[in-house]
C-alpha positions as CSV (number, residue, x, y, z in Angstrom):
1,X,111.5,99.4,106.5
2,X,107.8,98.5,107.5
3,X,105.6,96.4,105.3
4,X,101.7,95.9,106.2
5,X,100.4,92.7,104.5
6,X,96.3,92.5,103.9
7,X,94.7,89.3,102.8
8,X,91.7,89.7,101.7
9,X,88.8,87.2,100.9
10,X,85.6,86.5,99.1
11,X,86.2,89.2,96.7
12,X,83.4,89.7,93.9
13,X,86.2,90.8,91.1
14,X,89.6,91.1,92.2
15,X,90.3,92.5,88.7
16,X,87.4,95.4,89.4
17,X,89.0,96.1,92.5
18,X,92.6,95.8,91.1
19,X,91.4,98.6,88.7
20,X,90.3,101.1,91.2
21,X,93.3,100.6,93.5
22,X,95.7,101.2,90.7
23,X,93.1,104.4,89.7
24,X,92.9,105.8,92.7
25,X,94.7,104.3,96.0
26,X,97.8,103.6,94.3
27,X,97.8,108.0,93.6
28,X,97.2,108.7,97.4
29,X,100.2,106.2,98.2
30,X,102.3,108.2,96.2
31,X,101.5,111.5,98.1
32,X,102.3,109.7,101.4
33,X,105.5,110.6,102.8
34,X,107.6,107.6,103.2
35,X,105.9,105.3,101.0
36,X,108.4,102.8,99.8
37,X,106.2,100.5,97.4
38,X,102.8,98.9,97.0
39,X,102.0,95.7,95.5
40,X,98.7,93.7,94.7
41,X,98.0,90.0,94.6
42,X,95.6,87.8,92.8
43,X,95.9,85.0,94.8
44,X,92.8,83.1,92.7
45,X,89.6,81.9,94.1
46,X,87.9,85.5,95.3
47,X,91.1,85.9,97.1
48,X,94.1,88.9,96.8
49,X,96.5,90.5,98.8
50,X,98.3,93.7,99.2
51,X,101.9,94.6,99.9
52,X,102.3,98.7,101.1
53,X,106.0,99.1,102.4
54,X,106.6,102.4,103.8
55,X,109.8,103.8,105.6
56,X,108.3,103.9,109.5
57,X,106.2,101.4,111.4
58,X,103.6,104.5,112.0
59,X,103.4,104.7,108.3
60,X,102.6,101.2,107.6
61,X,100.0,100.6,110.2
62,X,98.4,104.2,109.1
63,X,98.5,102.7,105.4
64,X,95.9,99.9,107.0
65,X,93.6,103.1,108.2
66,X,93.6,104.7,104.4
67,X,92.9,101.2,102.5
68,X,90.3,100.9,104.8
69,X,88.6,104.1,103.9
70,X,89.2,103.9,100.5
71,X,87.6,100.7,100.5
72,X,84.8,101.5,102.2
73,X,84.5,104.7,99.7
74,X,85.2,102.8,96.5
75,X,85.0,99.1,96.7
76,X,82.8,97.8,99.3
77,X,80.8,96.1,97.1
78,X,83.2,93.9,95.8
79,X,84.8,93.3,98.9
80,X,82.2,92.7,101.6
81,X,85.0,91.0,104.0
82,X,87.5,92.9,106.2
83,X,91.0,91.6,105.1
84,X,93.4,89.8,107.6
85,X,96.3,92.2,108.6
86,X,100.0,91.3,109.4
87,X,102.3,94.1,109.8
88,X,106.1,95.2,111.6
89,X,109.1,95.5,110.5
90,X,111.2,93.8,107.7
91,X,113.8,91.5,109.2
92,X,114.7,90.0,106.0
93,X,114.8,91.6,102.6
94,X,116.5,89.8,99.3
95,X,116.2,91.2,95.6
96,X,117.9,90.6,92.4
């Protein structure tokens, strides 16, 4: 399991954005193959961050290449910062 981590900052509405990606990112996701799960962040301030696990390492850092042009195609406006990027492979996973 690979998990790409963006952090991104300065964000005019992280609830505007948060709309669109749920609209129409969170729909491409779905159609990737190996896409495991996505998650968004409010982290407060003009500041989020998003979670896309996928199944191969090639996946994940491709996920980073598609929120990038969806960004630019639907949000730039509200998010005039690139995001920080940490990505690889899980080496520990917990859950309930």
């Amino acid at each position: 399991m690979y998990i790409s981590v963006r952090r991104y900052s300065q964000v005019r509405s992280v609830s505007e954005v948060c709309r669109k990606i749920e609209e129409s990112f969170v729909p491409l996701l779905r159609r990737t193959p190996g896409f495991i799960a996505y998650y968004a962040v409010d982290g407060g301030d003009g500041t989020m961050a998003t979670v896309s696990i996928f199944s191969t390492e090639a996946m994940a850092l491709e996920s980073n290449d598609k929120a990038a042009t969806w960004l630019q195609a639907n949000a730039a406006e509200l998010q005039p910062e690139p995001p920080q990027i940490v990505a690889g492979k899980v080496k520990v996973a917990a859950s309930a």
